[in-house]
KEGU-592026 format. One line per 3 residues: number of its first residue (from 1); their letters; for each residue x, y, z of N, C-alpha, C, O. Coordinates in nm, 2 decimals. Example, Ala and Ser with C-alpha at 12.3 -4.5 7.8 and 13.67 -1.06 7.14 Angstrom:
<atoms>
1) AS) 1.32/-0.57/0.78/1.23/-0.45/0.78/1.32/-0.33/0.78/1.42/-0.33/0.85 | 1.28/-0.22/0.71/1.37/-0.11/0.71/1.29/0.00/0.79/1.34/0.11/0.80 .
</atoms>
This chain:
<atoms>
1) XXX) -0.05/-1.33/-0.76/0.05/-1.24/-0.79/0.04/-1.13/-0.68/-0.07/-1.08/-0.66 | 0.16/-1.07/-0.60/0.15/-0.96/-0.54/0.19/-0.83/-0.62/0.28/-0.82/-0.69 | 0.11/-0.75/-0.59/0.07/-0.62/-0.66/0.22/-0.55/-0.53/0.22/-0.57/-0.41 .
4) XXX) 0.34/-0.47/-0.61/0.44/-0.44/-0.57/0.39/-0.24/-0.57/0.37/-0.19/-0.68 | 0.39/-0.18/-0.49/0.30/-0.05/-0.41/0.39/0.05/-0.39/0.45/0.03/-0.28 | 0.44/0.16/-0.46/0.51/0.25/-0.43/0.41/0.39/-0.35/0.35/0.45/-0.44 .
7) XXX) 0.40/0.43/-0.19/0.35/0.58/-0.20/0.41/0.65/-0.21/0.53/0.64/-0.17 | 0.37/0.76/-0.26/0.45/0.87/-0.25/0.29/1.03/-0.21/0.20/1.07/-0.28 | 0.35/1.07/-0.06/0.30/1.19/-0.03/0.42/1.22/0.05/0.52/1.17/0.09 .
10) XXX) 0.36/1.34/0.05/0.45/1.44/0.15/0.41/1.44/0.28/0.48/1.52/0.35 | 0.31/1.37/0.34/0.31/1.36/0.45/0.28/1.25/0.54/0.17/1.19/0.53 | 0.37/1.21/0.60/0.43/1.12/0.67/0.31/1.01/0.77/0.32/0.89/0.80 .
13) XXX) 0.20/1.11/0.79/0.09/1.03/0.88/-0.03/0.98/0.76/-0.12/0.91/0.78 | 0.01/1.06/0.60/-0.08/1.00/0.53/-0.04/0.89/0.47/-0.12/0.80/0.44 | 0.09/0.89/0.44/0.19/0.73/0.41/0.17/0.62/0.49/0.14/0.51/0.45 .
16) XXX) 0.17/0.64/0.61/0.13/0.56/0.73/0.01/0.50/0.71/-0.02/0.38/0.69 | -0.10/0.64/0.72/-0.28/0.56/0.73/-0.25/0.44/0.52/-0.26/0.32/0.49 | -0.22/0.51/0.48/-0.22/0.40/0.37/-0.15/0.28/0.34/-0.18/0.19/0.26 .
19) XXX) -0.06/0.31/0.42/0.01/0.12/0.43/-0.06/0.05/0.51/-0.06/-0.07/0.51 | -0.13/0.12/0.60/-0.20/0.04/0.73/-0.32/-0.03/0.65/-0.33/-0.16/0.65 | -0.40/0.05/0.57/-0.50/-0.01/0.44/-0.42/-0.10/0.37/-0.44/-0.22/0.39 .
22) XXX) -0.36/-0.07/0.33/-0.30/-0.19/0.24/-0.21/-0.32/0.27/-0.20/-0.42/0.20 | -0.16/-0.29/0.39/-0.13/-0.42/0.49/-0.23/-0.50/0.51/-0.23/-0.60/0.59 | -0.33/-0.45/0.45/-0.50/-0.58/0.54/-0.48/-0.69/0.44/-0.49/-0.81/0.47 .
25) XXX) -0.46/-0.64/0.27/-0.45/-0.67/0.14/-0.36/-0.75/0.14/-0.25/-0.71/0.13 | -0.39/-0.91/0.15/-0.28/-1.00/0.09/-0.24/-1.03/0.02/-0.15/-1.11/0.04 | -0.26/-0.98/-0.08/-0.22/-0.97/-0.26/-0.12/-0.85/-0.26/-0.02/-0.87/-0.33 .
28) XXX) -0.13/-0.72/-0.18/-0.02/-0.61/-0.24/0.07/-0.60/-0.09/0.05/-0.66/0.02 | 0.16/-0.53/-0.13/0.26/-0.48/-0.05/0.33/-0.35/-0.12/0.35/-0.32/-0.24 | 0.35/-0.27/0.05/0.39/-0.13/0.01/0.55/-0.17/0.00/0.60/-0.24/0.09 .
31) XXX) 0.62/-0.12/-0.10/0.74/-0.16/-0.16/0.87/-0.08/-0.15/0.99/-0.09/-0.16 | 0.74/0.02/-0.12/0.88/0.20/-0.15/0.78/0.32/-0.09/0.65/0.31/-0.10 | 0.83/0.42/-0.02/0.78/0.51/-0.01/0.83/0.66/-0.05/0.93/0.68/0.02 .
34) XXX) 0.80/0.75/-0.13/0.89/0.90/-0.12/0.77/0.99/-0.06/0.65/0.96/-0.05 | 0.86/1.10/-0.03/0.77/1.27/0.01/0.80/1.34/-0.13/0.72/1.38/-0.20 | 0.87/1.34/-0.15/0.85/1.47/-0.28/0.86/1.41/-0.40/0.85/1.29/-0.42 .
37) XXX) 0.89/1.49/-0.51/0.85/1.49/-0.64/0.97/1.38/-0.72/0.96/1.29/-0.80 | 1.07/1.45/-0.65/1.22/1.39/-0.69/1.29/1.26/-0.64/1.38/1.20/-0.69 | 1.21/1.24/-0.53/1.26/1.14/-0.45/1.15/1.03/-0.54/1.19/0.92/-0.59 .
40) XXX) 1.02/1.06/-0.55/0.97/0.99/-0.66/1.03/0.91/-0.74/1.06/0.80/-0.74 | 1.03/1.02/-0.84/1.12/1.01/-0.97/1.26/0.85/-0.97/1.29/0.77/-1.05 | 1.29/0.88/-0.85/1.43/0.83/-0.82/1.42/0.69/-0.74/1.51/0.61/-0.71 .
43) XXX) 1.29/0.68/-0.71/1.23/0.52/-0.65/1.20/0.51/-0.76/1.30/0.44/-0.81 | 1.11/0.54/-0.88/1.08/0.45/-0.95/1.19/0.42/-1.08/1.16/0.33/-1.17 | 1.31/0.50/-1.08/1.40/0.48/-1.13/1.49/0.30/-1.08/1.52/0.21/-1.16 .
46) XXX) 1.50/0.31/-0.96/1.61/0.19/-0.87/1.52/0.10/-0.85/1.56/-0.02/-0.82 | 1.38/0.15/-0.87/1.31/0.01/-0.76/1.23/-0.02/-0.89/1.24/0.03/-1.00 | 1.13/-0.14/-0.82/1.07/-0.23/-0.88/0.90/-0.25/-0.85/0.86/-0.31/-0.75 .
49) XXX) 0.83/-0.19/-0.94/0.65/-0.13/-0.86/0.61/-0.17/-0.97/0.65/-0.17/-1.08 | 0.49/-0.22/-0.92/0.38/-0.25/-1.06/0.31/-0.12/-1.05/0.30/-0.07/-1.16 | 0.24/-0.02/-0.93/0.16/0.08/-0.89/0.25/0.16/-0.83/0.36/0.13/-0.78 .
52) XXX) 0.17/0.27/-0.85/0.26/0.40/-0.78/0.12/0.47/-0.72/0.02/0.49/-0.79 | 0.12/0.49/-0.62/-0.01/0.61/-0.56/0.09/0.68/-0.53/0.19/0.66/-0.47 | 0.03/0.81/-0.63/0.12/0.91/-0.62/0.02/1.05/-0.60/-0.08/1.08/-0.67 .
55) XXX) 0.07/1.16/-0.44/-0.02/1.26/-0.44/0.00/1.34/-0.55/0.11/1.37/-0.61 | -0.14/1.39/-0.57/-0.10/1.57/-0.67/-0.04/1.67/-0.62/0.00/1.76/-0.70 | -0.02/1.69/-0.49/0.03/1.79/-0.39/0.13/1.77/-0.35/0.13/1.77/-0.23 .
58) XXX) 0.29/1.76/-0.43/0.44/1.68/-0.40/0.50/1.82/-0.37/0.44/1.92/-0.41 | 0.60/1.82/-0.31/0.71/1.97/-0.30/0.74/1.91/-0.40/0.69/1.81/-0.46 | 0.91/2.01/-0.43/0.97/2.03/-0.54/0.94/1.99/-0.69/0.99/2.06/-0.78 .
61) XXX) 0.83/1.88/-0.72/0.78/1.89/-0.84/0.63/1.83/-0.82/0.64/1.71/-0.80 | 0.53/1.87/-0.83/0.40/1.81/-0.81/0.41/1.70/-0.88/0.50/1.64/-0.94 | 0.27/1.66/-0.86/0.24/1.51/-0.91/0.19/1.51/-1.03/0.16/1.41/-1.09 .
64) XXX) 0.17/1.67/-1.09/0.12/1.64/-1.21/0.26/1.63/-1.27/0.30/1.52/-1.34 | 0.35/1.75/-1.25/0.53/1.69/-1.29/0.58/1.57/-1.30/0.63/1.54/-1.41 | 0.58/1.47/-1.20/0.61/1.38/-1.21/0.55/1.31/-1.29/0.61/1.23/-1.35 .
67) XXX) 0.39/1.31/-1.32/0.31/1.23/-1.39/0.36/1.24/-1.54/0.33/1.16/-1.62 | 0.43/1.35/-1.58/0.45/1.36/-1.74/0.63/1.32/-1.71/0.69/1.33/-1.82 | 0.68/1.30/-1.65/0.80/1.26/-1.67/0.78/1.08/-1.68/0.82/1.01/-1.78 .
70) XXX) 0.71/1.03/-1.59/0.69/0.87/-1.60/0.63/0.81/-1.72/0.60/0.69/-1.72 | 0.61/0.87/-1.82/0.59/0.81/-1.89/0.67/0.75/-1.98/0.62/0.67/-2.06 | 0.85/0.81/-1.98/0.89/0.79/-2.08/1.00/0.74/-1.98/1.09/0.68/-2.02 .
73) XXX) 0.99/0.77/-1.85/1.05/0.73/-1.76/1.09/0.59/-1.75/1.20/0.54/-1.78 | 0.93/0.49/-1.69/0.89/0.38/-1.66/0.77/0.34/-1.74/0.69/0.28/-1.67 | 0.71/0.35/-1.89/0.58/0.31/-1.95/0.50/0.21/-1.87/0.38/0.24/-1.86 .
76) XXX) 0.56/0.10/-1.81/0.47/-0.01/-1.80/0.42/-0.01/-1.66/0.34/-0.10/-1.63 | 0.47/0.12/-1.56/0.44/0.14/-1.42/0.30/0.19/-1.45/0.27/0.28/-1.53 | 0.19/0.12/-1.34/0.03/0.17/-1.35/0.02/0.28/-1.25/0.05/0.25/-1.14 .
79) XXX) -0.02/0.39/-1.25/-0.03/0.52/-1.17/-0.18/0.57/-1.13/-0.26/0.62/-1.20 | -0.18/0.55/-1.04/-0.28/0.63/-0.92/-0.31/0.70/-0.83/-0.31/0.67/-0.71 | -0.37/0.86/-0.92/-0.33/0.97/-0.84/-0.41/0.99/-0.75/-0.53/0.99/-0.78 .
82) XXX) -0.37/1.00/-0.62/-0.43/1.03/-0.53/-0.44/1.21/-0.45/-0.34/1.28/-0.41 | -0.63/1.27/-0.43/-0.57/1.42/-0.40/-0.68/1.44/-0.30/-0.77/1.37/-0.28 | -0.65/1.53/-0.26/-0.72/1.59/-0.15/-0.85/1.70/-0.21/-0.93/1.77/-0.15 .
85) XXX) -0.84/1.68/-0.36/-0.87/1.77/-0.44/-1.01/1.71/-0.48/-1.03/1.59/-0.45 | -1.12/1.79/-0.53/-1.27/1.75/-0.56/-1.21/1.66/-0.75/-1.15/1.70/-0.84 | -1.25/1.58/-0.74/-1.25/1.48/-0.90/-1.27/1.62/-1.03/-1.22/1.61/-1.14 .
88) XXX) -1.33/1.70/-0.98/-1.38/1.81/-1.08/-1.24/1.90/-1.11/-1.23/1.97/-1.21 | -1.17/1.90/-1.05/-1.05/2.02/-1.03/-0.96/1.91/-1.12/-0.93/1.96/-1.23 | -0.92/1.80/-1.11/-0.79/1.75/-1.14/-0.81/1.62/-1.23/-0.73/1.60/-1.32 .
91) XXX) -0.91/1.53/-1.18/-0.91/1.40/-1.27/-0.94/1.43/-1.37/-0.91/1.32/-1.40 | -0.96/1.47/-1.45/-1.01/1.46/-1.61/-0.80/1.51/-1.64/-0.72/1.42/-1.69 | -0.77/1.59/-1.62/-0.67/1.65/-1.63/-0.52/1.50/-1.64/-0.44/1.45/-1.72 .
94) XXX) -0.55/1.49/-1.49/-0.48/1.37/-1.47/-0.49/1.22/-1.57/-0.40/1.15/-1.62 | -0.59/1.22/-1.57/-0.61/1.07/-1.69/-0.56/1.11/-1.85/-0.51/1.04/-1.94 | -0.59/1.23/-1.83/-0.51/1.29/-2.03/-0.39/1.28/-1.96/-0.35/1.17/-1.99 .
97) XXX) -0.30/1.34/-1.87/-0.19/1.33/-1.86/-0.08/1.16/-1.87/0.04/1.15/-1.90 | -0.20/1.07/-1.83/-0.14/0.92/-1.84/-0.16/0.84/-1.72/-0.12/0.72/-1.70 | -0.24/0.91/-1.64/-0.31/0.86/-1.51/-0.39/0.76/-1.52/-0.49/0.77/-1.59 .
100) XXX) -0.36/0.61/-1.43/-0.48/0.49/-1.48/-0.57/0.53/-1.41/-0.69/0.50/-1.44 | -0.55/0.59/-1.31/-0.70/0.58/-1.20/-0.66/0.74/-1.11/-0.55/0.80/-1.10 | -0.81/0.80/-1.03/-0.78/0.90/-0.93/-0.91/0.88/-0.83/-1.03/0.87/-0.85 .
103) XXX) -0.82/0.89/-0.69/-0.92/0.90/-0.62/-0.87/1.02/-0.52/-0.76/1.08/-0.50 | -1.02/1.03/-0.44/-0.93/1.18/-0.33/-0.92/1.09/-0.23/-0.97/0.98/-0.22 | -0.86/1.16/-0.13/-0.83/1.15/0.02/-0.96/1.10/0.09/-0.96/1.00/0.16 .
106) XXX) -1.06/1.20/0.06/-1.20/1.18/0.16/-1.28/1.00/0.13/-1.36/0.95/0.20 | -1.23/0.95/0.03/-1.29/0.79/-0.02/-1.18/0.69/0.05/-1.22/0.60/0.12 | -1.02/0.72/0.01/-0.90/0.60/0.02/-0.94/0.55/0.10/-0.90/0.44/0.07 .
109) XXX) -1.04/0.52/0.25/-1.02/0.41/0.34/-1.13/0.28/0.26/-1.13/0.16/0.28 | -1.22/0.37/0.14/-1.28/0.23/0.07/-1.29/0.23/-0.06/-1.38/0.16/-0.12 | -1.20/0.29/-0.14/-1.14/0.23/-0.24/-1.01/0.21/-0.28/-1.00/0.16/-0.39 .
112) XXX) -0.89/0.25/-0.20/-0.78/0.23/-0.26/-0.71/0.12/-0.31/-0.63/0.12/-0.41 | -0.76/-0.02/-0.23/-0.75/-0.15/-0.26/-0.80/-0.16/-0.34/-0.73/-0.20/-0.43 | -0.96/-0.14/-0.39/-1.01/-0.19/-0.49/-0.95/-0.13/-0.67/-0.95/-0.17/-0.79 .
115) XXX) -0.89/0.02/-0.58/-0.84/0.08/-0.72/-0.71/0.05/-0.75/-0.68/0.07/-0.87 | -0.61/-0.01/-0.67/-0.50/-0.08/-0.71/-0.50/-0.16/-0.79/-0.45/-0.16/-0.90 | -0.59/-0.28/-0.72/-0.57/-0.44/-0.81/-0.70/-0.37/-0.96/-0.69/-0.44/-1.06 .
118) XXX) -0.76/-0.29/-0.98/-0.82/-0.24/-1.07/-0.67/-0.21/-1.18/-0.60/-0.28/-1.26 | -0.66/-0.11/-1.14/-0.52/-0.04/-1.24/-0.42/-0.15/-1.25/-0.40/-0.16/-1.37 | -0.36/-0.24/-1.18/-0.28/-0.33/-1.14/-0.29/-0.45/-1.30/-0.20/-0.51/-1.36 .
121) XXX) -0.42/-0.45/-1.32/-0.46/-0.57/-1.38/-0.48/-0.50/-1.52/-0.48/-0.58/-1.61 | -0.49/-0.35/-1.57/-0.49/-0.31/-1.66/-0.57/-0.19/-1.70/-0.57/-0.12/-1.80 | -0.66/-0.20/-1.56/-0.76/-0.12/-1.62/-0.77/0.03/-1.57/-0.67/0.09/-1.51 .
124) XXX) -0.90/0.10/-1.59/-0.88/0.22/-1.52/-0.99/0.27/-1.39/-1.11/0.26/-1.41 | -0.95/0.31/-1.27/-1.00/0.30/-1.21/-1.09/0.49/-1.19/-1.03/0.59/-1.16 | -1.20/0.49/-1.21/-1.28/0.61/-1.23/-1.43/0.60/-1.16/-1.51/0.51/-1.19 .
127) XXX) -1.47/0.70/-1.06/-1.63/0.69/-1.08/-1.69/0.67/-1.18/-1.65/0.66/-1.30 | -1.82/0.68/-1.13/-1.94/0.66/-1.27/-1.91/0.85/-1.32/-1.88/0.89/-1.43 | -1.95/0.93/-1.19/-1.97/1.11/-1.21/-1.86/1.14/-1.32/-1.90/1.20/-1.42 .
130) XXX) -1.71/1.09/-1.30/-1.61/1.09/-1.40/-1.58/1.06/-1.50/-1.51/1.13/-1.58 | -1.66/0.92/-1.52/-1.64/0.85/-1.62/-1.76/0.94/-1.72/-1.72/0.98/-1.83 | -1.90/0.97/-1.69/-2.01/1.10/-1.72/-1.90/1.20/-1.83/-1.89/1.21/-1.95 .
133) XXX) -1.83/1.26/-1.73/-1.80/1.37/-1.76/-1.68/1.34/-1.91/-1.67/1.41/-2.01 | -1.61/1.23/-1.86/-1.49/1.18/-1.97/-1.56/1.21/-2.11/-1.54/1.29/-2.20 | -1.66/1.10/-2.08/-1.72/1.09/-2.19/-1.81/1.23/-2.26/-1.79/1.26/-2.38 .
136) XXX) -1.88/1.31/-2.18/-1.90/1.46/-2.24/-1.80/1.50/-2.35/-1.81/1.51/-2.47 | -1.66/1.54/-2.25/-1.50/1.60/-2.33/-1.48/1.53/-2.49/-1.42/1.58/-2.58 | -1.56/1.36/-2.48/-1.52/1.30/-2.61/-1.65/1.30/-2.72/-1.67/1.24/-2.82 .
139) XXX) -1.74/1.41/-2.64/-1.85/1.37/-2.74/-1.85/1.48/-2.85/-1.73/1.53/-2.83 | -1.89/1.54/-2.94/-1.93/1.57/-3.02/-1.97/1.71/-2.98/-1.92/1.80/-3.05 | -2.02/1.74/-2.92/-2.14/1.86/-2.85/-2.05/1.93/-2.76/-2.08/2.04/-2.71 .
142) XXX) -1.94/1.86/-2.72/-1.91/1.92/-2.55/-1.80/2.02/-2.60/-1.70/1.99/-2.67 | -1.83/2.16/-2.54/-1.75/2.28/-2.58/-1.69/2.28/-2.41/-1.75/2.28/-2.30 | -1.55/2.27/-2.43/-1.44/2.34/-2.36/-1.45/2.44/-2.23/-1.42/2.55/-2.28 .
145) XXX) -1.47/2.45/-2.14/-1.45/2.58/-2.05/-1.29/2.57/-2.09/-1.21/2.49/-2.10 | -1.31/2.76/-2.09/-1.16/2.84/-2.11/-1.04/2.79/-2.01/-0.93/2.78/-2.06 | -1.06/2.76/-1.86/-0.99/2.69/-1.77/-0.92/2.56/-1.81/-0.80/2.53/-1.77 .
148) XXX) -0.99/2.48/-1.88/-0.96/2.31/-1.96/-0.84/2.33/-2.05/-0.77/2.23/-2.06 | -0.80/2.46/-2.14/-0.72/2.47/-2.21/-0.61/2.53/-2.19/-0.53/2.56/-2.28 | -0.58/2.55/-2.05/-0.47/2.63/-1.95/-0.35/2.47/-1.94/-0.38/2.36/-1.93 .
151) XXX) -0.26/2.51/-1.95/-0.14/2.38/-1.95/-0.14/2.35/-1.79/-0.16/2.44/-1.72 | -0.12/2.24/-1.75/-0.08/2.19/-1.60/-0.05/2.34/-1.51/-0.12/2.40/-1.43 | 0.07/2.36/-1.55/0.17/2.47/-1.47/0.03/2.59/-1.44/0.00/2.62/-1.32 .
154) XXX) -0.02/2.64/-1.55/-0.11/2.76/-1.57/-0.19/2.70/-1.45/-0.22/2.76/-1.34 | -0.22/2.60/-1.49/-0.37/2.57/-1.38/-0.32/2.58/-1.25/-0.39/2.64/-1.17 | -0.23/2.53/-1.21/-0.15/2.56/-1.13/-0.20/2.70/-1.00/-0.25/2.73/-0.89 .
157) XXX) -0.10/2.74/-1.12/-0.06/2.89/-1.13/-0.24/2.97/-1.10/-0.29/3.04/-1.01 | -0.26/2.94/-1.17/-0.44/2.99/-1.15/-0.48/2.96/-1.03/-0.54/3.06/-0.98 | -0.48/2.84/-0.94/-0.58/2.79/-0.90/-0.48/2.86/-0.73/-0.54/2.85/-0.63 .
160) XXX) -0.33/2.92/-0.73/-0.32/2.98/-0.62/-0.30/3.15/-0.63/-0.26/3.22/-0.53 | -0.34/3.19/-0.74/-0.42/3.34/-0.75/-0.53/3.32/-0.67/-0.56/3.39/-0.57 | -0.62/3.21/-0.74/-0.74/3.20/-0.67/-0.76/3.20/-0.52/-0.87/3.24/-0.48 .
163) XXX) -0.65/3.15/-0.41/-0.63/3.11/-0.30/-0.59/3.24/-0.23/-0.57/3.23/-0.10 | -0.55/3.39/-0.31/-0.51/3.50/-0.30/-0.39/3.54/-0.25/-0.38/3.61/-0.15 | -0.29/3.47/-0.32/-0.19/3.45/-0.34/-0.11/3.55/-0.43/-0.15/3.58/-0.54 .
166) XXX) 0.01/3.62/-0.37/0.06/3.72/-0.46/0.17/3.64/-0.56/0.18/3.52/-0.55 | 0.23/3.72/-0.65/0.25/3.66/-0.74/0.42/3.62/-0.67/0.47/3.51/-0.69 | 0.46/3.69/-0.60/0.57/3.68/-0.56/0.59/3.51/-0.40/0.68/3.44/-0.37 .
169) XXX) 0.43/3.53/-0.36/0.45/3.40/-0.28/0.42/3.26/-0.37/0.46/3.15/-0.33 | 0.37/3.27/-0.45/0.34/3.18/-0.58/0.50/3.18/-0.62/0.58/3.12/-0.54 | 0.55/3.24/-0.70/0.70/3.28/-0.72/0.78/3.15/-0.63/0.82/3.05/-0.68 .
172) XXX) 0.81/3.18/-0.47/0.84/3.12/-0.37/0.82/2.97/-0.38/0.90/2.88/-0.41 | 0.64/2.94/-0.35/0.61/2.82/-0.30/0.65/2.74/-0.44/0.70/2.63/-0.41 | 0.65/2.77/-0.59/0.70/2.66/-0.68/0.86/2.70/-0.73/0.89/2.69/-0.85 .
175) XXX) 0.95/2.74/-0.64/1.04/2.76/-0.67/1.09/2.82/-0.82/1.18/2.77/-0.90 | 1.03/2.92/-0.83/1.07/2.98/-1.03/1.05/3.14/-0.94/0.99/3.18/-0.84 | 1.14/3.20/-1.07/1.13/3.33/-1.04/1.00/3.46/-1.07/0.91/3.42/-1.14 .
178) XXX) 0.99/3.56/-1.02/0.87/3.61/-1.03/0.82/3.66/-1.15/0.70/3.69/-1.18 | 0.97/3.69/-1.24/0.88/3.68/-1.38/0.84/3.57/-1.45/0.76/3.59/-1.55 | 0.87/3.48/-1.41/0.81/3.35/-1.43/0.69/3.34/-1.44/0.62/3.31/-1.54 .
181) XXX) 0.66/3.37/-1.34/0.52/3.36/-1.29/0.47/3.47/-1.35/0.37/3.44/-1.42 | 0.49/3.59/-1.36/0.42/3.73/-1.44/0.38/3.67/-1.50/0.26/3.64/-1.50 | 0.48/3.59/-1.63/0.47/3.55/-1.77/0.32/3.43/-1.77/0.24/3.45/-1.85 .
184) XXX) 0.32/3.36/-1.70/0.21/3.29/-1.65/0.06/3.32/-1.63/-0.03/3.25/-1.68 | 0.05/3.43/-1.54/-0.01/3.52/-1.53/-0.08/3.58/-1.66/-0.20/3.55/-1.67 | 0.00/3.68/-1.76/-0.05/3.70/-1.88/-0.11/3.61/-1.95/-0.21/3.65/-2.01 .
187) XXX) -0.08/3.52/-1.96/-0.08/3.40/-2.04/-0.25/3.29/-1.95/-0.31/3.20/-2.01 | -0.27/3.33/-1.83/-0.41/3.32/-1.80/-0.52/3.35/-1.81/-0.64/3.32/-1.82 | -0.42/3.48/-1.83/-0.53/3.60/-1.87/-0.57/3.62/-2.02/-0.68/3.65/-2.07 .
190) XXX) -0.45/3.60/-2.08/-0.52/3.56/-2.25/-0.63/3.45/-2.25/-0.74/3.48/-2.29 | -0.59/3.33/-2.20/-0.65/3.19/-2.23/-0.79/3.23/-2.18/-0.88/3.20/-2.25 | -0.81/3.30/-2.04/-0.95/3.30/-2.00/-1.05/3.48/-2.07/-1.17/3.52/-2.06 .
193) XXX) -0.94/3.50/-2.13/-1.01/3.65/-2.15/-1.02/3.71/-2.05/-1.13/3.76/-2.05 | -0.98/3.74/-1.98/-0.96/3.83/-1.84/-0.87/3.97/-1.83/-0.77/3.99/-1.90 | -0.91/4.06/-1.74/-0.81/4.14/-1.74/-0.72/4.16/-1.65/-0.62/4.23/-1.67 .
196) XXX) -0.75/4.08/-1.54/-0.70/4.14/-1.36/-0.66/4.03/-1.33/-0.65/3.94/-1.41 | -0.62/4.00/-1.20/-0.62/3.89/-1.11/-0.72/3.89/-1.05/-0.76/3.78/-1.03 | -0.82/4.02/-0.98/-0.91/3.99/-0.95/-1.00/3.92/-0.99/-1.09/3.87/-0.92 .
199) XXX) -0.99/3.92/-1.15/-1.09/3.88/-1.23/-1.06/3.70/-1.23/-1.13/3.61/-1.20 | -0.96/3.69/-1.26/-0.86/3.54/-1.21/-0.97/3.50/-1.08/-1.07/3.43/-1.11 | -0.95/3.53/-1.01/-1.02/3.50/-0.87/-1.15/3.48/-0.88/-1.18/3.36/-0.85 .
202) XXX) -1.26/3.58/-0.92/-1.38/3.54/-0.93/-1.42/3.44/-1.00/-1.51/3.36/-0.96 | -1.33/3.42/-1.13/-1.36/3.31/-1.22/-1.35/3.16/-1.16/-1.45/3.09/-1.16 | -1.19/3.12/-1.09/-1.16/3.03/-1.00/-1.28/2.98/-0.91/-1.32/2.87/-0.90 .
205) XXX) -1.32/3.10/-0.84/-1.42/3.10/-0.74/-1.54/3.06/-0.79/-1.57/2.95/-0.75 | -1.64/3.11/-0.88/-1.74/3.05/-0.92/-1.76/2.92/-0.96/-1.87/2.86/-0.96 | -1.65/2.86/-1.00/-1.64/2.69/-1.07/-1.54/2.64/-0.94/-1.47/2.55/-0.98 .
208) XXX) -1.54/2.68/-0.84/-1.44/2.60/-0.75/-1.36/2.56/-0.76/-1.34/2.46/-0.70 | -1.24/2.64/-0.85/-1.14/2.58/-0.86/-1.03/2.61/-0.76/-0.93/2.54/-0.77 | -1.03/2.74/-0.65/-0.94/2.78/-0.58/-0.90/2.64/-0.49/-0.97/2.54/-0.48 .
211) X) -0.76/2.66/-0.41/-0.71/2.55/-0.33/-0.78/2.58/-0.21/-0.77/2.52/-0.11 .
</atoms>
């Protein structure tokens, strides 16, 4: 069976290095490609994919966005988020979201094949460190950091305070208005017990969560 391959990043030389990987792969073929969130959306609406590698880092709607629209979208499409991001910042996140598998950028030249036909066939594709950690969130003993209970958008929103970001260029780069974002803000600051944004920042900073 050929495994039918949609990418989707936003950048054009990283689409490239990954079809070039997956052109070696006689079993898959890249099928479709989008840059953003929407254009996403809109291939896997017309076209026909068993896999989607899809980045976390999309303009107009990220990949976590897209990831909660596909589900009700396309159920039976298998998804594999791909980030530039440390496994600690986003996979756990990503797989509650409906994610089969995540890998970052610094691995794709030696696992992305193997995590296709992985997800492809049904399963999920995760380190051992991840799979560790899954299992902690489901055990019995494992208490929550305050960051874990922040919604997608929040984390978001947090993780480019952390990058020291005004509220008004945050505002900008996700296209919502600036009380938007205020409102977000407050609402960080409850969930983490915080008072400031500076305080926002240190927190980010200590657990590495900034971009």
């Amino acid at each position: 069976m050929t495994i039918r391959v949609l990418v989707a990043d936003d950048h054009e030389v990283v689409r490239r290095g990954l079809k070039q990987i997956l052109d070696e792969a006689p079993d898959i073929v890249v099928a479709g490609e989008a840059s953003t969130g929407q254009e996403t959306l809109k291939a896997v609406r017309e076209g026909d994919f068993d896999v989607l590698v899809l980045d976390i880092a999309m303009p107009e709607l990220s990949g976590m966005d897209v990831l909660k629209q596909l589900g009700s979208l396309k159920p039976g499409l298998r998804i594999l988020m791909l980030s530039m991001y440390p496994e600690e910042q986003y996979a756990v996140r990503s797989l509650k979201g409906g994610a089969d598998g995540y890998i970052t950028k610094n691995n794709v030249a030696d696992e992305l094949v193997a995590a296709i036909r992985k997800v492809a066939q049904g399963g999920k594709y995760i380190t051992l460190t991840l799979a560790e950690k899954l299992a902690a969130t489901l055990g019995s003993e494992y208490i929550a950091e305050p960051h874990e209970m922040l919604s997608d958008r929040e984390y978001q929103v947090m993780r480019k305070f952390a990058a020291g970001k005004s509220v008004k260029e945050i505002a900008a780069e996700l296209s919502l208005s600036v009380k938007t974002i205020s409102t977000y803000r407050t609402r960080i600051l409850e969930k983490l017990d915080l008072r400031s944004t500076a305080e926002i920042i240190r927190y980010a900073l200590e657990r590495n969560l900034s971009e």
